[in-house]
C-alpha positions as CSV (number, residue, x, y, z in Angstrom):
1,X,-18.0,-50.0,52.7
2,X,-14.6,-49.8,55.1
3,X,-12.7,-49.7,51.6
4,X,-15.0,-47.2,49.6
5,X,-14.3,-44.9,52.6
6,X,-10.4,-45.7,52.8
7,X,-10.2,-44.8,49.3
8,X,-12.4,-41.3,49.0
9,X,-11.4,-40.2,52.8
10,X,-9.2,-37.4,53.6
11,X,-5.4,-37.9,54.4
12,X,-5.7,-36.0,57.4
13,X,-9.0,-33.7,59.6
14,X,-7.9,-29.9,60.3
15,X,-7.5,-29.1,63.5
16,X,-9.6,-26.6,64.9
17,X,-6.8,-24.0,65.5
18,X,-5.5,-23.7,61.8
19,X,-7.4,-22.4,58.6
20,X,-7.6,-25.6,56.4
21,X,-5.9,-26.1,53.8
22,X,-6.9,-25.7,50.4
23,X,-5.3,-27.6,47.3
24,X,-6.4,-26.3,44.0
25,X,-5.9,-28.9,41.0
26,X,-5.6,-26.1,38.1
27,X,-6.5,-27.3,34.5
28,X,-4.1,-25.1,32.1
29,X,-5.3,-25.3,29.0
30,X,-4.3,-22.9,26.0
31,X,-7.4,-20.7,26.7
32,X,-6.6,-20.0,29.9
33,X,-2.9,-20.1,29.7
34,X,-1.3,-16.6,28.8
35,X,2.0,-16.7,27.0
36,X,5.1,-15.1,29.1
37,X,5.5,-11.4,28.5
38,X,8.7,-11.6,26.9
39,X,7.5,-13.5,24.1
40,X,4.5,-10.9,23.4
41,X,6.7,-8.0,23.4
42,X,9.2,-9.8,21.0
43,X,6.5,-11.1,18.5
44,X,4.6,-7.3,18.4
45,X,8.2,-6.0,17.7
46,X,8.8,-8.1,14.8
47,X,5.1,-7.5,13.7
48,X,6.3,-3.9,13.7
49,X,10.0,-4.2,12.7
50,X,7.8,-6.5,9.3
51,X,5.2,-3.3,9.3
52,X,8.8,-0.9,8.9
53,X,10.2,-2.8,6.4
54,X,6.9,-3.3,4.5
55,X,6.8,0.4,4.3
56,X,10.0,1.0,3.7
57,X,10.2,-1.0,0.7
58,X,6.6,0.5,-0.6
59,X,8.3,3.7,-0.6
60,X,11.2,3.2,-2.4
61,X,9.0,1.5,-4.8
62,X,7.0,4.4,-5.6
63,X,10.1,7.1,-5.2
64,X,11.4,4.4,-8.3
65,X,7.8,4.6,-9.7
66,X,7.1,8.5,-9.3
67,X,10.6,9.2,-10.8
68,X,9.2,6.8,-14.2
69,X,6.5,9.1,-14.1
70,X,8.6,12.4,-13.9
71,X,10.7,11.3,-17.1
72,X,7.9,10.1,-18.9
73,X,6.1,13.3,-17.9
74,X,9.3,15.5,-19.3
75,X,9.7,13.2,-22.6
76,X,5.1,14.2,-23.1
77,X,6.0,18.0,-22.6
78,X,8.7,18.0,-25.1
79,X,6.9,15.8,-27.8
80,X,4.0,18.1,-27.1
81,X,6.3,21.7,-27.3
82,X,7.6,19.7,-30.2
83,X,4.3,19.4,-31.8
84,X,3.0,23.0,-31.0
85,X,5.9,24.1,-33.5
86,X,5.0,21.8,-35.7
87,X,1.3,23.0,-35.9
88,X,2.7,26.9,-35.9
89,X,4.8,25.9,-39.2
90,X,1.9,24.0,-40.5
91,X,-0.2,27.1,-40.1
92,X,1.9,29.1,-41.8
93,X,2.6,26.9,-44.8
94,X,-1.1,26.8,-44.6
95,X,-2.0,30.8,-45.0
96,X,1.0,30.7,-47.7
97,X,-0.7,28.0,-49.5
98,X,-4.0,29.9,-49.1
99,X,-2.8,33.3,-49.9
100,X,-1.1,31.4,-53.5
101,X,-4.5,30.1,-54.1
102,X,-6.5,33.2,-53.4
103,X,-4.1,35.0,-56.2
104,X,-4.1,32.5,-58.5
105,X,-7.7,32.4,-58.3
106,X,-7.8,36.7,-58.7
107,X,-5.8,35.8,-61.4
108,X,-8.0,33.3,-63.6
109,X,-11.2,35.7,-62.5
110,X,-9.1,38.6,-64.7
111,X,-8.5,36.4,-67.3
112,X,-12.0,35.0,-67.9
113,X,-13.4,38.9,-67.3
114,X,-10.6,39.7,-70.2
């Protein structure tokens, strides 16, 4: 019993005069350990300086992409101004061919009438 209580007793009883004193055996595990300031500020900044640069390279992409579209909207337009003289000669060879064919058609009526 002497050597269970030399084992588990206190080192030393508090005097009545002085607060006692109290030693705290901290477990630090990674739940409860925060990391250091410095380190959170540096890993948001590159999560934002990644976010920047992300972005950045986005909008070049579609500046490169919108200016494809731009020339390819220009090359449409002409190909369709283009095709909108094409159809006006069309028509026009069209009302010649039709006003030959109306004559000729006046034509053989007289001659059969004749």
């Amino acid at each position: 019993m002497n050597a269970i209580y030399e084992l588990n007793a206190p080192e030393r009883f508090p005097t009545p005069h002085e607060q006692p004193v109290v030693e705290e055996k901290t477990v630090e595990t990674a739940v409860f350990k925060r990391p250091p300031i410095q380190e959170t500020v540096n890993r948001w900044r590159k999560e934002v300086l990644d976010k920047i640069q992300f972005l950045k390279e986005n909008w070049e992409q579609t500046i490169q992409e919108k200016e494809a579209l731009t020339q390819e909207v220009d090359r449409l337009q002409t190909a369709l101004a283009e095709s909108k003289s094409r159809v006006e000669t069309l028509e026009t060879d069209l009302n010649e061919t039709l006003n030959t064919f109306n004559g000729l058609l006046g034509e053989v009526s007289l001659a059969l009438e004749g």
